[in-house]
mmCIF file of the N, C-alpha and C atoms, coordinates in Angstrom:
data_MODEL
# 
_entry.id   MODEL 
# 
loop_
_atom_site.group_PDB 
_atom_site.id 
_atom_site.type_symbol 
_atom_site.label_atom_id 
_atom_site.label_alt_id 
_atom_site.label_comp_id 
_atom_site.label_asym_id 
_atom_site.label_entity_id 
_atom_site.label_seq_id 
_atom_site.pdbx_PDB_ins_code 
_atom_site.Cartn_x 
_atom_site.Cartn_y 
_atom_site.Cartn_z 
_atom_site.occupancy 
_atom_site.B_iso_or_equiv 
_atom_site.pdbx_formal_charge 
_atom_site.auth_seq_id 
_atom_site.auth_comp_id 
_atom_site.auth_asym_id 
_atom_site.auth_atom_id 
_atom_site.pdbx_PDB_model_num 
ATOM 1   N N  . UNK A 1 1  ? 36.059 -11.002 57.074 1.00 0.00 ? 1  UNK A N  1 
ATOM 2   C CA . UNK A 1 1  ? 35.331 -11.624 55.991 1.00 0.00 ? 1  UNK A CA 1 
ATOM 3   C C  . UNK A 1 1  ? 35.421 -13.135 56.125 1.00 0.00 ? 1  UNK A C  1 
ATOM 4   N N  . UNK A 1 2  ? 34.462 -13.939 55.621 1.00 0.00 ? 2  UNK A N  1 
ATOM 5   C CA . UNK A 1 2  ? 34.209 -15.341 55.823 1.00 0.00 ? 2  UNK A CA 1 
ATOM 6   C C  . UNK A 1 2  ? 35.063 -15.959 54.623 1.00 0.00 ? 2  UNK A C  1 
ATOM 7   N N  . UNK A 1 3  ? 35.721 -17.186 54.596 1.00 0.00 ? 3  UNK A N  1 
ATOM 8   C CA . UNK A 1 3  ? 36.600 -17.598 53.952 1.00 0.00 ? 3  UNK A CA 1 
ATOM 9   C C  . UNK A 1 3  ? 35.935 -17.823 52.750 1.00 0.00 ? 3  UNK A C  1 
ATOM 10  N N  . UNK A 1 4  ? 34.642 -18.264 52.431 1.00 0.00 ? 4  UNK A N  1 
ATOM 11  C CA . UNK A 1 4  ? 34.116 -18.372 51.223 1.00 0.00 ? 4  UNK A CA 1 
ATOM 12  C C  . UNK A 1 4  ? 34.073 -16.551 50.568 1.00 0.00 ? 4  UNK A C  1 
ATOM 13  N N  . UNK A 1 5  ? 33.443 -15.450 50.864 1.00 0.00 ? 5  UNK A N  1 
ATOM 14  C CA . UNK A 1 5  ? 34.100 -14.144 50.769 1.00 0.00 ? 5  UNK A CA 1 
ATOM 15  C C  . UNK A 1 5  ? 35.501 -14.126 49.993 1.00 0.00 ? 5  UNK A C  1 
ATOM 16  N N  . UNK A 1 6  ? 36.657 -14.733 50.615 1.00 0.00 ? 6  UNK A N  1 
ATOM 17  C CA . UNK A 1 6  ? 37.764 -14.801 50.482 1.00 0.00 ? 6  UNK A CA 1 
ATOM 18  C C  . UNK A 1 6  ? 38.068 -15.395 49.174 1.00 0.00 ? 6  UNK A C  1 
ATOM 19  N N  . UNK A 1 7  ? 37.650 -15.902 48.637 1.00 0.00 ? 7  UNK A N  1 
ATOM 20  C CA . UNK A 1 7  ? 38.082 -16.702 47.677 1.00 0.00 ? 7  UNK A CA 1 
ATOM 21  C C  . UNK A 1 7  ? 38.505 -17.698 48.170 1.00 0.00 ? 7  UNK A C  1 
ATOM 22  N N  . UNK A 1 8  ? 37.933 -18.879 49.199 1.00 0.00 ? 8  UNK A N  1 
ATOM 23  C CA . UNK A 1 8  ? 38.922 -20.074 49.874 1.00 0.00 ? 8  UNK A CA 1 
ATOM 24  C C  . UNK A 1 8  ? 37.592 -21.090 49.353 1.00 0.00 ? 8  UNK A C  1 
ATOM 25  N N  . UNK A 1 9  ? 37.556 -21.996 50.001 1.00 0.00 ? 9  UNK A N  1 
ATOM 26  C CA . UNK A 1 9  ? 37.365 -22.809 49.669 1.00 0.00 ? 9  UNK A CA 1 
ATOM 27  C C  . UNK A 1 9  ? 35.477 -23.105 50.584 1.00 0.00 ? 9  UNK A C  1 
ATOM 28  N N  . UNK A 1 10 ? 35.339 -22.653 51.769 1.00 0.00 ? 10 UNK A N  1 
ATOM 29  C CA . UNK A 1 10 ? 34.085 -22.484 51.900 1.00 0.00 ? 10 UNK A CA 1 
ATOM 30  C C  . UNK A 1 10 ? 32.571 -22.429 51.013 1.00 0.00 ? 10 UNK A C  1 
ATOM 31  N N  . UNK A 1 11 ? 31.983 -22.788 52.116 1.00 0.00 ? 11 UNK A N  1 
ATOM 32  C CA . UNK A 1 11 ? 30.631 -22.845 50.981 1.00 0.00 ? 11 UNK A CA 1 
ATOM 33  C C  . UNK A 1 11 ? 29.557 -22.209 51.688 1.00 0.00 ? 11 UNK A C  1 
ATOM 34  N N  . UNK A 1 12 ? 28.583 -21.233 50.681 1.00 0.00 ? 12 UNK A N  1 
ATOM 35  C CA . UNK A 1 12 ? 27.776 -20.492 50.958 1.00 0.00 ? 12 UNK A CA 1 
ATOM 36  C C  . UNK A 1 12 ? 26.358 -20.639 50.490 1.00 0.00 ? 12 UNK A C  1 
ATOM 37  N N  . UNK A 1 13 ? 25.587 -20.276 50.589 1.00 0.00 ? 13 UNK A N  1 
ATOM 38  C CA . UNK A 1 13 ? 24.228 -20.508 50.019 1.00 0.00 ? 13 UNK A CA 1 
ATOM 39  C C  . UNK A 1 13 ? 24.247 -18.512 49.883 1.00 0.00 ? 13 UNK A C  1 
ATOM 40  N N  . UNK A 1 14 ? 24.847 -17.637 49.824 1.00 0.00 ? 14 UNK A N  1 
ATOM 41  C CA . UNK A 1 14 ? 24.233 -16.318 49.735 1.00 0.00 ? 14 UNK A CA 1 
ATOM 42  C C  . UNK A 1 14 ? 24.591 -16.023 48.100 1.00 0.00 ? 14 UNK A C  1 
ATOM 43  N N  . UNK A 1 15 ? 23.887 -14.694 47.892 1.00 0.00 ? 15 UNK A N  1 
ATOM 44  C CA . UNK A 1 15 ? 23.956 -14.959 46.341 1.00 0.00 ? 15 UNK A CA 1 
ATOM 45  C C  . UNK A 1 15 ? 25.272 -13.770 46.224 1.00 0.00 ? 15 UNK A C  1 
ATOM 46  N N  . UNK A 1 16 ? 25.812 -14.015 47.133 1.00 0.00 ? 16 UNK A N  1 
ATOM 47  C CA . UNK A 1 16 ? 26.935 -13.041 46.909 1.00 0.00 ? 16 UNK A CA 1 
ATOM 48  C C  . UNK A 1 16 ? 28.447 -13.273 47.180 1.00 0.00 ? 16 UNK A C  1 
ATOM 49  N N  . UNK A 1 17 ? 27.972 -14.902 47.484 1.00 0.00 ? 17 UNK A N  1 
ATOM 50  C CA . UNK A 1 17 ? 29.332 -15.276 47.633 1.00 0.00 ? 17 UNK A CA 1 
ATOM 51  C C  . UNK A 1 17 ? 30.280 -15.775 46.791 1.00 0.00 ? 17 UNK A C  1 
ATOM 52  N N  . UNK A 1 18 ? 31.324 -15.702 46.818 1.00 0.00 ? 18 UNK A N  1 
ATOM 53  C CA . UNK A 1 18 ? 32.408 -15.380 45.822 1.00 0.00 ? 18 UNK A CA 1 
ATOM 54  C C  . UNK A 1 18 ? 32.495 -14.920 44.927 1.00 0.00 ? 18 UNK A C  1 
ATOM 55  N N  . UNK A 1 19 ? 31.908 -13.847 45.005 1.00 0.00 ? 19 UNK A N  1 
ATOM 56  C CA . UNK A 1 19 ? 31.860 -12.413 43.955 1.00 0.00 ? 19 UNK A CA 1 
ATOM 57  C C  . UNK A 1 19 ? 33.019 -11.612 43.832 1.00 0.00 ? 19 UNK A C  1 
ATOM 58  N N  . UNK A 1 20 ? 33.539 -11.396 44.931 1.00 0.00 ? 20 UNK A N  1 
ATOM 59  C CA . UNK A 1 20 ? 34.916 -10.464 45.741 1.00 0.00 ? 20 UNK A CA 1 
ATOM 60  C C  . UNK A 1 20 ? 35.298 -10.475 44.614 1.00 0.00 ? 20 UNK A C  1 
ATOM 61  N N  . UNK A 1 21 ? 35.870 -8.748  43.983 1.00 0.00 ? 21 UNK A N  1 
ATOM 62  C CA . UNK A 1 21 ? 36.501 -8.828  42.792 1.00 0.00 ? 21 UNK A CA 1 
ATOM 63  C C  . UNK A 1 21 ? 38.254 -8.094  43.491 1.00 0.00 ? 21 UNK A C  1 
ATOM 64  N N  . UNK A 1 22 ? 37.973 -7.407  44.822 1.00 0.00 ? 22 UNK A N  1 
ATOM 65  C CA . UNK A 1 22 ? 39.050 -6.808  44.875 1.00 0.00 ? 22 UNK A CA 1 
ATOM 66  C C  . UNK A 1 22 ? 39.779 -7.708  45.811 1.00 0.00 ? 22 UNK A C  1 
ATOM 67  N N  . UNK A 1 23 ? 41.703 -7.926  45.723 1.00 0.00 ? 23 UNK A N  1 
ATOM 68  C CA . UNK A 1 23 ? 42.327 -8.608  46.537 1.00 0.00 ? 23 UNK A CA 1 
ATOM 69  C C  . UNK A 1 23 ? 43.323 -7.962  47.230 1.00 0.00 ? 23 UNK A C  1 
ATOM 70  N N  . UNK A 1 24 ? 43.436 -8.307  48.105 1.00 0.00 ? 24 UNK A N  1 
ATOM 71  C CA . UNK A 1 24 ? 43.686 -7.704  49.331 1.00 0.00 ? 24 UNK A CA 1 
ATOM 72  C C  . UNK A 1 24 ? 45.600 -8.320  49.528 1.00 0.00 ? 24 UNK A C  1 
ATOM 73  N N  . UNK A 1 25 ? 46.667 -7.537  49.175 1.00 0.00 ? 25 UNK A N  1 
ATOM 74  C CA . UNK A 1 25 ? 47.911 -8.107  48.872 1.00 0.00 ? 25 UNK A CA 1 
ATOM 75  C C  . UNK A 1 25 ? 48.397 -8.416  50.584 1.00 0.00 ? 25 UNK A C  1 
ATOM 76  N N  . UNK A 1 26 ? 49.550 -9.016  50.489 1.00 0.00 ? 26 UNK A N  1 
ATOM 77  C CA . UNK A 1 26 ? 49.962 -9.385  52.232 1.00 0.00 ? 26 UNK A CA 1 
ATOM 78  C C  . UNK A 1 26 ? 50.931 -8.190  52.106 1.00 0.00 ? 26 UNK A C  1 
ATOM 79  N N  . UNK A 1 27 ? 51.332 -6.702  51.107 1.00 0.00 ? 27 UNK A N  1 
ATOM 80  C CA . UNK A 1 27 ? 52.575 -6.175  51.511 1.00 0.00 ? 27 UNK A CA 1 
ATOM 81  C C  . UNK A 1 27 ? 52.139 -5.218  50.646 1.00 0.00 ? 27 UNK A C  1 
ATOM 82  N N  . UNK A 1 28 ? 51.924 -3.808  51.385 1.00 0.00 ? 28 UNK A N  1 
ATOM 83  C CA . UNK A 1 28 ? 51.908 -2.582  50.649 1.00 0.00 ? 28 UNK A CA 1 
ATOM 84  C C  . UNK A 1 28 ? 52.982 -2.066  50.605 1.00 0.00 ? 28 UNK A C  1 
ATOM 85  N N  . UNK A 1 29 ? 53.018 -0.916  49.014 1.00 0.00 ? 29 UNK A N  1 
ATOM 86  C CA . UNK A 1 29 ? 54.244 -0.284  48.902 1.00 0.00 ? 29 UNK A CA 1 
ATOM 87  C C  . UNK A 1 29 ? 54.183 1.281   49.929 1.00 0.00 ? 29 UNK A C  1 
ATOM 88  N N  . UNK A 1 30 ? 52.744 1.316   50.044 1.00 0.00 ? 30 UNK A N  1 
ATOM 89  C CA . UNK A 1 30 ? 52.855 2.802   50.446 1.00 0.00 ? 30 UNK A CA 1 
ATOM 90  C C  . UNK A 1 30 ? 51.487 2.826   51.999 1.00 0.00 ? 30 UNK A C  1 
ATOM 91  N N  . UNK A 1 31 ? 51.400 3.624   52.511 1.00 0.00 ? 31 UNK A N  1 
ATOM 92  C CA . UNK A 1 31 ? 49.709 4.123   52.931 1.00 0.00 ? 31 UNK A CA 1 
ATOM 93  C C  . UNK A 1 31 ? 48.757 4.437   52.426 1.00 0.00 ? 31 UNK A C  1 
ATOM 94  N N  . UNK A 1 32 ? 49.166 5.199   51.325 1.00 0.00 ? 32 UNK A N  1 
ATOM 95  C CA . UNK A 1 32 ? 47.768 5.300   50.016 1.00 0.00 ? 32 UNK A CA 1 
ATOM 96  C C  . UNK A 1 32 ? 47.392 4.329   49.312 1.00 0.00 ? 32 UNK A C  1 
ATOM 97  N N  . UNK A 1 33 ? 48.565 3.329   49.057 1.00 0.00 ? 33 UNK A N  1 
ATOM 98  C CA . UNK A 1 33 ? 47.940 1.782   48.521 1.00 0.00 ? 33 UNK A CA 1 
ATOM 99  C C  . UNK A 1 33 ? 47.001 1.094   49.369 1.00 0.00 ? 33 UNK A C  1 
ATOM 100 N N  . UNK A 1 34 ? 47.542 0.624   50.744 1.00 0.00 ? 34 UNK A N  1 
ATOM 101 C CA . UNK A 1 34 ? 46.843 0.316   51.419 1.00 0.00 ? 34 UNK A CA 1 
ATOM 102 C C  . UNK A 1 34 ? 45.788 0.919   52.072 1.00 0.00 ? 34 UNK A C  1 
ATOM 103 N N  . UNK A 1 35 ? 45.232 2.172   52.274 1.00 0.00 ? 35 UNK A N  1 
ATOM 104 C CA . UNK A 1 35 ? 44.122 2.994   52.502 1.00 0.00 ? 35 UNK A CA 1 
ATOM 105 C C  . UNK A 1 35 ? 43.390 2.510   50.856 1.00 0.00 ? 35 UNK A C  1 
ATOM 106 N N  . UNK A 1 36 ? 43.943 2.909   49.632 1.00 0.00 ? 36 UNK A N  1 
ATOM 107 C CA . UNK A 1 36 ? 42.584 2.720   48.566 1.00 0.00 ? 36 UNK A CA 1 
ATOM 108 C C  . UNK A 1 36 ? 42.367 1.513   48.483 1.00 0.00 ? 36 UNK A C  1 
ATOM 109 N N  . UNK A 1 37 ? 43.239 0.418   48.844 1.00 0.00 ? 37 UNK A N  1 
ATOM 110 C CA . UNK A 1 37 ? 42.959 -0.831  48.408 1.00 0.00 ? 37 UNK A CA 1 
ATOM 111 C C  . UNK A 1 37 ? 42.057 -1.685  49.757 1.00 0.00 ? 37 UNK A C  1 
ATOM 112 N N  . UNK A 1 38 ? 41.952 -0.982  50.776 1.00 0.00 ? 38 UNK A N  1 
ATOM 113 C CA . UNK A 1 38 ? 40.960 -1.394  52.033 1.00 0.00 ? 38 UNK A CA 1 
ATOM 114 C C  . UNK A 1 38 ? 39.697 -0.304  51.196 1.00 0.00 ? 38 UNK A C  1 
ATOM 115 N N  . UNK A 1 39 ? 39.571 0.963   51.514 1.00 0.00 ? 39 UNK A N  1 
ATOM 116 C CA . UNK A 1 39 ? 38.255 1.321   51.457 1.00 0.00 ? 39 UNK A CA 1 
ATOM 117 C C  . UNK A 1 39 ? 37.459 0.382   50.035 1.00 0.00 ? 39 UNK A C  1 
ATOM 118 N N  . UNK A 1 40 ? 38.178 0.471   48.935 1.00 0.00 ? 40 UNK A N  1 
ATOM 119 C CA . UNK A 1 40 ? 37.439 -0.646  47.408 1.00 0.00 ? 40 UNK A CA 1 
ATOM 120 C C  . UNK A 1 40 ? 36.586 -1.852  48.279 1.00 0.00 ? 40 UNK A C  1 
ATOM 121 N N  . UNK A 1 41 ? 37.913 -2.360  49.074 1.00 0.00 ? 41 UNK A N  1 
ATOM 122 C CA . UNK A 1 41 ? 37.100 -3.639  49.574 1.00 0.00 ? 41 UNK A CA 1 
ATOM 123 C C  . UNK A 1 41 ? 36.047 -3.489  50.378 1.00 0.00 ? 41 UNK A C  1 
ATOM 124 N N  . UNK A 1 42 ? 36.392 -2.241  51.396 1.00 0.00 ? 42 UNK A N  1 
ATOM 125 C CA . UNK A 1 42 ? 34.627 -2.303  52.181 1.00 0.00 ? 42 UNK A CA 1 
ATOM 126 C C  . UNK A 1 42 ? 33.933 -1.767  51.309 1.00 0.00 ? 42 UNK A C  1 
ATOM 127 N N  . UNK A 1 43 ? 33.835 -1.161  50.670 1.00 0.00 ? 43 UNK A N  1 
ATOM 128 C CA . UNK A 1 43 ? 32.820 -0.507  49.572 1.00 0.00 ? 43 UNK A CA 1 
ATOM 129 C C  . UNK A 1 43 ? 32.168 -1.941  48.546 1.00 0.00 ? 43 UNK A C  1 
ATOM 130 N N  . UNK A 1 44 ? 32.790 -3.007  48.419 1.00 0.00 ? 44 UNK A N  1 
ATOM 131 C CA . UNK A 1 44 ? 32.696 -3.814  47.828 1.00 0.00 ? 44 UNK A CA 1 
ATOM 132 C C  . UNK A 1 44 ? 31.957 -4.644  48.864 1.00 0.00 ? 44 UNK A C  1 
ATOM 133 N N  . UNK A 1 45 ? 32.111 -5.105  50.091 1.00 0.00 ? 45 UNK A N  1 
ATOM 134 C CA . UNK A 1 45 ? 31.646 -5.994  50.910 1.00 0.00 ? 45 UNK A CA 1 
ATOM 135 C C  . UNK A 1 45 ? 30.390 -4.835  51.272 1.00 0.00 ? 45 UNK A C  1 
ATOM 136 N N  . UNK A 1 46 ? 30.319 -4.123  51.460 1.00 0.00 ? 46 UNK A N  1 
ATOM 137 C CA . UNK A 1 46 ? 28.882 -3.282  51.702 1.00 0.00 ? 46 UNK A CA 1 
ATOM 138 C C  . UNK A 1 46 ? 28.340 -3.325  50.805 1.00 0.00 ? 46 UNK A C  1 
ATOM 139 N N  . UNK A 1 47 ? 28.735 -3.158  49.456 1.00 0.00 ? 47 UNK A N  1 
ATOM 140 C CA . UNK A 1 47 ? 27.649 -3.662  47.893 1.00 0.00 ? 47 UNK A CA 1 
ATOM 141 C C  . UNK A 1 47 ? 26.857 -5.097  47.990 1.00 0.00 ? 47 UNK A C  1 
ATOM 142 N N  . UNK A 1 48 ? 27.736 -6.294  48.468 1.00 0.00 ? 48 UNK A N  1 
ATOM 143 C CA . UNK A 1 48 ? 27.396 -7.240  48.601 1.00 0.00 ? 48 UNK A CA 1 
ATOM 144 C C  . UNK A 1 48 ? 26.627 -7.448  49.154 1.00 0.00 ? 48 UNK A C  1 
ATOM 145 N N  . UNK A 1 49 ? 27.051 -7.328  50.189 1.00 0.00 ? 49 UNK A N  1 
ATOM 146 C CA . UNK A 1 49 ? 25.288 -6.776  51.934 1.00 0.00 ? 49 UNK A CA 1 
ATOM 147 C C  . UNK A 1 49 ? 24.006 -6.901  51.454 1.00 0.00 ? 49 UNK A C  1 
ATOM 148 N N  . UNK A 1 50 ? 23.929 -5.413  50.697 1.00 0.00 ? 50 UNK A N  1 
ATOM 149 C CA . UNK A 1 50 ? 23.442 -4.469  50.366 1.00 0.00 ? 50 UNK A CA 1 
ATOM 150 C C  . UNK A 1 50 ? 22.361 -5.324  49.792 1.00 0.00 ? 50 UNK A C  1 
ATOM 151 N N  . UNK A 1 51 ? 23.433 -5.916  48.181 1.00 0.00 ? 51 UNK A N  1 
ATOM 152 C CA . UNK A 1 51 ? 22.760 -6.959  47.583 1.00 0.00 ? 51 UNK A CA 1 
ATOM 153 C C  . UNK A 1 51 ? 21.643 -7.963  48.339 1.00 0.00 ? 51 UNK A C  1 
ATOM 154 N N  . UNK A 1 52 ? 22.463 -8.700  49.108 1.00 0.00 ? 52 UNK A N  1 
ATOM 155 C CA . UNK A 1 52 ? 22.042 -9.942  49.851 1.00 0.00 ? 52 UNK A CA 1 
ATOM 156 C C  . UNK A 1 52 ? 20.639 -9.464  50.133 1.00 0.00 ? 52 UNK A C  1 
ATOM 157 N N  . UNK A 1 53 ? 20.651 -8.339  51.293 1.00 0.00 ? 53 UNK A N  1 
ATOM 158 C CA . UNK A 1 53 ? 19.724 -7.671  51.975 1.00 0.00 ? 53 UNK A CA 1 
ATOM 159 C C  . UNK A 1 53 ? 18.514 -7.146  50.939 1.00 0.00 ? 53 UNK A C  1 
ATOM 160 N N  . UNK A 1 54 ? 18.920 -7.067  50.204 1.00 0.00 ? 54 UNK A N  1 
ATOM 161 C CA . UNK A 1 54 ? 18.264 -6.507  49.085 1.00 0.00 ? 54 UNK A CA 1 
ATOM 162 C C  . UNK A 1 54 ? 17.093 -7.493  48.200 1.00 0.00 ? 54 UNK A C  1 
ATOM 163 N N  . UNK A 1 55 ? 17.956 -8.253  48.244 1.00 0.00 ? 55 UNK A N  1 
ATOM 164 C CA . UNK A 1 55 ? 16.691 -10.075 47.692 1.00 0.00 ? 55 UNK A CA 1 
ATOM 165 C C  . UNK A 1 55 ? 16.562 -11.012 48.725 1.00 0.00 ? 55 UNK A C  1 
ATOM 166 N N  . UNK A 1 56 ? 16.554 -10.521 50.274 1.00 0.00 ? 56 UNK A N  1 
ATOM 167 C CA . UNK A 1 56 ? 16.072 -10.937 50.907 1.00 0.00 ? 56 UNK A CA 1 
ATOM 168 C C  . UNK A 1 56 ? 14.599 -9.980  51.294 1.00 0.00 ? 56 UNK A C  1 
ATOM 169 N N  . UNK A 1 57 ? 14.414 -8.942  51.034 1.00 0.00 ? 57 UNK A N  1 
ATOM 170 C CA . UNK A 1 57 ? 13.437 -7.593  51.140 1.00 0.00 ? 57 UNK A CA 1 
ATOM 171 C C  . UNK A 1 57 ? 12.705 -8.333  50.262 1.00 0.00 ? 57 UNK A C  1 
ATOM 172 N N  . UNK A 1 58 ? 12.890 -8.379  48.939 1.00 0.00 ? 58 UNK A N  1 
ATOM 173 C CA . UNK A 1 58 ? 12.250 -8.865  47.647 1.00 0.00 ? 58 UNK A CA 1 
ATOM 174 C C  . UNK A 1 58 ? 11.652 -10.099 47.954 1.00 0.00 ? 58 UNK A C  1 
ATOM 175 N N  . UNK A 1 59 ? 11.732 -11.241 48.695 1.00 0.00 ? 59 UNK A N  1 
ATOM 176 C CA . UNK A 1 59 ? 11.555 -12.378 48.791 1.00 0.00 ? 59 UNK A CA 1 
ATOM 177 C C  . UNK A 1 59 ? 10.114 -12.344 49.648 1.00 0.00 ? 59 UNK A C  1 
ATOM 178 N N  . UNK A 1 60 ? 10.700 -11.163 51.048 1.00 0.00 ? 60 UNK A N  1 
ATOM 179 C CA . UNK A 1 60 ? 10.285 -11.546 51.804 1.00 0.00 ? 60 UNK A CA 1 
ATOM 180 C C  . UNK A 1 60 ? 8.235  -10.752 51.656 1.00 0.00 ? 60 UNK A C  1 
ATOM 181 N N  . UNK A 1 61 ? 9.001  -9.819  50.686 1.00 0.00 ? 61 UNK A N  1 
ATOM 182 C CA . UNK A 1 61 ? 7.577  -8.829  50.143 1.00 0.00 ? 61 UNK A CA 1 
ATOM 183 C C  . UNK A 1 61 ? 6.913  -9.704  49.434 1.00 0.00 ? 61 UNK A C  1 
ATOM 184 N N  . UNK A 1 62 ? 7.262  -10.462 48.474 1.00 0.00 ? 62 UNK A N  1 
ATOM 185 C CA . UNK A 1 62 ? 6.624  -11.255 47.689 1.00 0.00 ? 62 UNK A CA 1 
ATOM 186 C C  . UNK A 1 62 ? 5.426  -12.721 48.526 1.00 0.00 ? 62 UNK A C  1 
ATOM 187 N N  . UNK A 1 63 ? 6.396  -12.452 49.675 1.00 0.00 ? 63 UNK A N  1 
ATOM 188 C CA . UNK A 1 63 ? 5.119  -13.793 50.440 1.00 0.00 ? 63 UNK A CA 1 
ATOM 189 C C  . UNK A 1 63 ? 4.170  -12.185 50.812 1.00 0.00 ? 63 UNK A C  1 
ATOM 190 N N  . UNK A 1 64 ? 3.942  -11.409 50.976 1.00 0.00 ? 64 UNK A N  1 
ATOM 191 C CA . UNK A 1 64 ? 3.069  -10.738 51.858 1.00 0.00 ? 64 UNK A CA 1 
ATOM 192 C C  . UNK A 1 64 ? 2.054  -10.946 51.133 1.00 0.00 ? 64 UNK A C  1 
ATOM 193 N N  . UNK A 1 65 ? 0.841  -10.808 52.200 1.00 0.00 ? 65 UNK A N  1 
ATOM 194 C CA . UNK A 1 65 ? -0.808 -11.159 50.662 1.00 0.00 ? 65 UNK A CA 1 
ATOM 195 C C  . UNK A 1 65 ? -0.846 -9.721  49.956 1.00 0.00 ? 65 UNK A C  1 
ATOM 196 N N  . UNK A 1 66 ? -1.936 -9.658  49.048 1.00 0.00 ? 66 UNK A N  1 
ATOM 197 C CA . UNK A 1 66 ? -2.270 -8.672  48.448 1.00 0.00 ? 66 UNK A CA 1 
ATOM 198 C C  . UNK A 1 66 ? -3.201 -8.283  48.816 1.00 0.00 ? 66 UNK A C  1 
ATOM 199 N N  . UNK A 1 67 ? -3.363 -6.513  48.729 1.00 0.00 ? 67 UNK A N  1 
ATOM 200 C CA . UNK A 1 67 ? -4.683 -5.985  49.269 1.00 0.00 ? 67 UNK A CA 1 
ATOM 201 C C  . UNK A 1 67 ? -5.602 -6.214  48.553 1.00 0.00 ? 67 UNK A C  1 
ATOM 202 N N  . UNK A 1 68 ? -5.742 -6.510  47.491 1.00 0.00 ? 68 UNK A N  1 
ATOM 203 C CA . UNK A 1 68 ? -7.046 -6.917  46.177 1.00 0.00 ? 68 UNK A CA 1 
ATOM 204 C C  . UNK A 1 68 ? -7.311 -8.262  46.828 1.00 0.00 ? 68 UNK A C  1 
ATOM 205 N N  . UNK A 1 69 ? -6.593 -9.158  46.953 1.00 0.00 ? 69 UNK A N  1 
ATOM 206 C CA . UNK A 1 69 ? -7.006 -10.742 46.844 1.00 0.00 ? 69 UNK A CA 1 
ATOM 207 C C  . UNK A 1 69 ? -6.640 -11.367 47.976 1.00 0.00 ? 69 UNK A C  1 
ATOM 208 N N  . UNK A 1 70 ? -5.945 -10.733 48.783 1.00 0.00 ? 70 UNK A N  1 
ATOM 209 C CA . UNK A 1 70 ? -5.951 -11.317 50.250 1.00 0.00 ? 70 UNK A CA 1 
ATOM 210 C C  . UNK A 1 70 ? -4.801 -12.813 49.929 1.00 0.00 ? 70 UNK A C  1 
ATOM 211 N N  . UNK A 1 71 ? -4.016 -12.818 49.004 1.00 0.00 ? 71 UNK A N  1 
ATOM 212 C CA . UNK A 1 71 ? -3.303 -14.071 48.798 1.00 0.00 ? 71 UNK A CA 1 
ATOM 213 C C  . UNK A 1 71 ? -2.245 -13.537 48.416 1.00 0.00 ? 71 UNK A C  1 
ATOM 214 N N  . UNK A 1 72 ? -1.285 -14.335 48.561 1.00 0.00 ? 72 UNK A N  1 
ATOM 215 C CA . UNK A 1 72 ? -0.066 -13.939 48.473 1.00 0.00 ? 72 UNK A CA 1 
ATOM 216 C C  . UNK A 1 72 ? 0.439  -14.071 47.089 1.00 0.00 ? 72 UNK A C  1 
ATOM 217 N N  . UNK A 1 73 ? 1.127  -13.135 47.092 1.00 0.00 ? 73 UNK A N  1 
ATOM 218 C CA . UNK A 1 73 ? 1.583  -12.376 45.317 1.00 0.00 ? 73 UNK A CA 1 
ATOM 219 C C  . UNK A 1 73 ? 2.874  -13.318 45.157 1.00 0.00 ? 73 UNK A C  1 
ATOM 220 N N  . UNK A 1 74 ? 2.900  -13.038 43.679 1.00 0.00 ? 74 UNK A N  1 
ATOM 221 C CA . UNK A 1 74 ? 4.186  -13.244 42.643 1.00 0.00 ? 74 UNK A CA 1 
ATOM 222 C C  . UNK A 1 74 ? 4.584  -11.382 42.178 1.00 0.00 ? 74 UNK A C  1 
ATOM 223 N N  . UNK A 1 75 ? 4.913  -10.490 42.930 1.00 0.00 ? 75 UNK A N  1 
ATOM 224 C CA . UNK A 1 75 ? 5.428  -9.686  42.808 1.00 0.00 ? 75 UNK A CA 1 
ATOM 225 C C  . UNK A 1 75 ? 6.841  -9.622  42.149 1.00 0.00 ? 75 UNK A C  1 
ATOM 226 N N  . UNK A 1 76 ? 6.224  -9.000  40.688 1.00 0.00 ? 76 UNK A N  1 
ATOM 227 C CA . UNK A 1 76 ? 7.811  -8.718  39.867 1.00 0.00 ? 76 UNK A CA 1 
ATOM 228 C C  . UNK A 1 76 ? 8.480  -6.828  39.934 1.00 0.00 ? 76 UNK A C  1 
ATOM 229 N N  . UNK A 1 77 ? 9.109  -7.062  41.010 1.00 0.00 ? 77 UNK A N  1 
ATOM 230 C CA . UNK A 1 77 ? 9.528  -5.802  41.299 1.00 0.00 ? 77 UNK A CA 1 
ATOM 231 C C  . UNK A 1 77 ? 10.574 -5.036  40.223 1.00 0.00 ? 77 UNK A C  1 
# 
């Protein structure tokens, strides 16, 4: 993960950065801590993606023209 991700000090232009709600400790008590407390986080960094990818689709549909008017839409999806 990119240090802005991280909660550090980096800077992002994505709309998903520094969202990260789950933290990631330097010392588990067990294997099941550390197994649930990794999968949250990829499940969490794949939401984010997801997101990103997601209003970049939206953005990128919205320049396409329209079949009525041959100009490009303000599509409110």
């Amino acid at each position: 993960m990119s240090e802005a991700k991280q909660g550090g000090t980096g800077t992002s232009t994505s709309p998903a950065s520094n969202i990260n709600r789950v933290r990631i400790p330097d010392f588990f008590n067990s294997f099941e801590e550390y197994k649930s407390i990794f999968t949250e986080a990829l499940i969490e960094e794949l939401n984010l993606q997801m997101l990103e990818l997601a209003l970049n689709f939206r953005s990128a549909c919205a320049k396409l023209p329209s079949k009525q008017t041959g100009k490009k839409t303000d599509n409110n999806f």
